[in-house]
C-alpha positions, 0 to 999 in steps of 0.5 A: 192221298196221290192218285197211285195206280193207272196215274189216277184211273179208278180200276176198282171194278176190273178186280172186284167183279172177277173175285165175287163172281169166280170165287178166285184164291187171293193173297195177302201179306200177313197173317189172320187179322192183318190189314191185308185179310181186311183189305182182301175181305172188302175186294173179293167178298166171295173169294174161295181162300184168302191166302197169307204170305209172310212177305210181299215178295211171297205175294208177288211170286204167289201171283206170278207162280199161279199158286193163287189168282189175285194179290192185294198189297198196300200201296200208299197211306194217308199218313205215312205215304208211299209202302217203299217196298212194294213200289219197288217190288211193282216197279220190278214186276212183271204183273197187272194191277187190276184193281185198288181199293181204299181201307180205314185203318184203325190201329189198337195198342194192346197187350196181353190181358191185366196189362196196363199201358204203364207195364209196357217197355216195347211197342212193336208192329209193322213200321207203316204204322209205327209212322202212322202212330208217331205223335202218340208214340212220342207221347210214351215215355222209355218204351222202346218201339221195334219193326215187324213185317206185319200189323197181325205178326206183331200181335201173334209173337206178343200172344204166342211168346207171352211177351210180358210189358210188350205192346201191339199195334193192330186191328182189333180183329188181330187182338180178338183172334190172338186173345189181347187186351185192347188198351187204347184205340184210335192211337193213330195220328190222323182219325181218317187213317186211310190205306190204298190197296192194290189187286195184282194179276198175272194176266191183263183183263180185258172186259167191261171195257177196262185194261189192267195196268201194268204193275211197272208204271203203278208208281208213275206220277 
């Protein structure tokens, strides 16, 4: 994986010390079960609320508003690279990146409960991992695959419509909540399925010796 924020400075400290210690609000892109919670969870274990926003840009605005303290956003995965929309939206923000954390990423087809892998007619999820999938999706024969915004969105409209014959590809934990069978797991094309998350702040920190970056230089090589 590049090297991503801070061209190759680890800045995971400057973000997670503040979120465990000052029980800040962070927001996330998604709903319960999305990658983004899990990846909120890991840097900010103590954090007061963890936020979801339908879109990225909600995210931002989020930050840049005060309506939460900190942002975590996916930056760059093992597998299918660059997230392009969020390095645009960093190169075009006015925010700090503070931290960066790495999550493995497990992705699960499922599907509502007595359905089998035969029965699906569409695979939908959020088109990074609908990439990260591409060998196993190529495997399936006549199943057509759609682009959501998000891992947990897709697994929460297969659940809430009741889609018969449609598959998800999500956390395990977005099948337990949404009350989705686990088809097969692990379907992803590389075991060490790995996604780099970044912390984002209004505000530049300053302590323990370490400065934010600024979210415009992020995607600097």
């Amino acid at each position: 994986m590049s090297p991503g924020p801070g061209r190759g400075r680890s800045l995971r400290q400057s973000f997670c010390f503040d979120a465990t210690e000052c029980g800040l609000r962070v927001g996330y892109q998604g709903v319960p079960g999305a990658y983004g919670e899990a990846a909120a969870h890991k840097a900010a274990p103590l954090a007061s609320s963890y936020v979801p926003y339908p879109q990225f840009s909600d995210v931002c605005e989020a930050v840049s508003s005060g309506a939460v303290d900190s942002g975590i956003l996916p930056f760059t995965n093992s597998t299918a690279g660059p997230v392009t929309e969020v390095h645009s939206l960093l190169h075009r923000s006015r925010l700090f990146v503070t931290g960066e954390i790495f999550l493995a990423v497990t992705h699960c087809l499922t599907a509502l409960p007595g359905t089998s892998v035969a029965d699906l007619t569409r695979i939908m999820s959020h088109p990074q991992a609908l990439a990260q999938c591409k060998r196993f999706l190529g495997s399936l024969a006549n199943i057509a695959q759609e682009a959501v915004s998000n891992t947990g969105v897709a697994a929460q409209t297969v659940s809430t419509s009741q889609l018969v014959g449609v598959g998800a590809l999500c956390s395990r934990r977005a099948a337990e909540l949404y009350g989705l069978e686990v088809l097969l797991e692990g379907v992803q094309d590389a075991a060490d399925n790995v996604t780099q998350f970044v912390l984002l702040s209004r505000e530049r920190p300053m302590h323990d010796g370490v400065t934010g970056t600024p979210a415009t230089a992020a995607h600097s090589p």
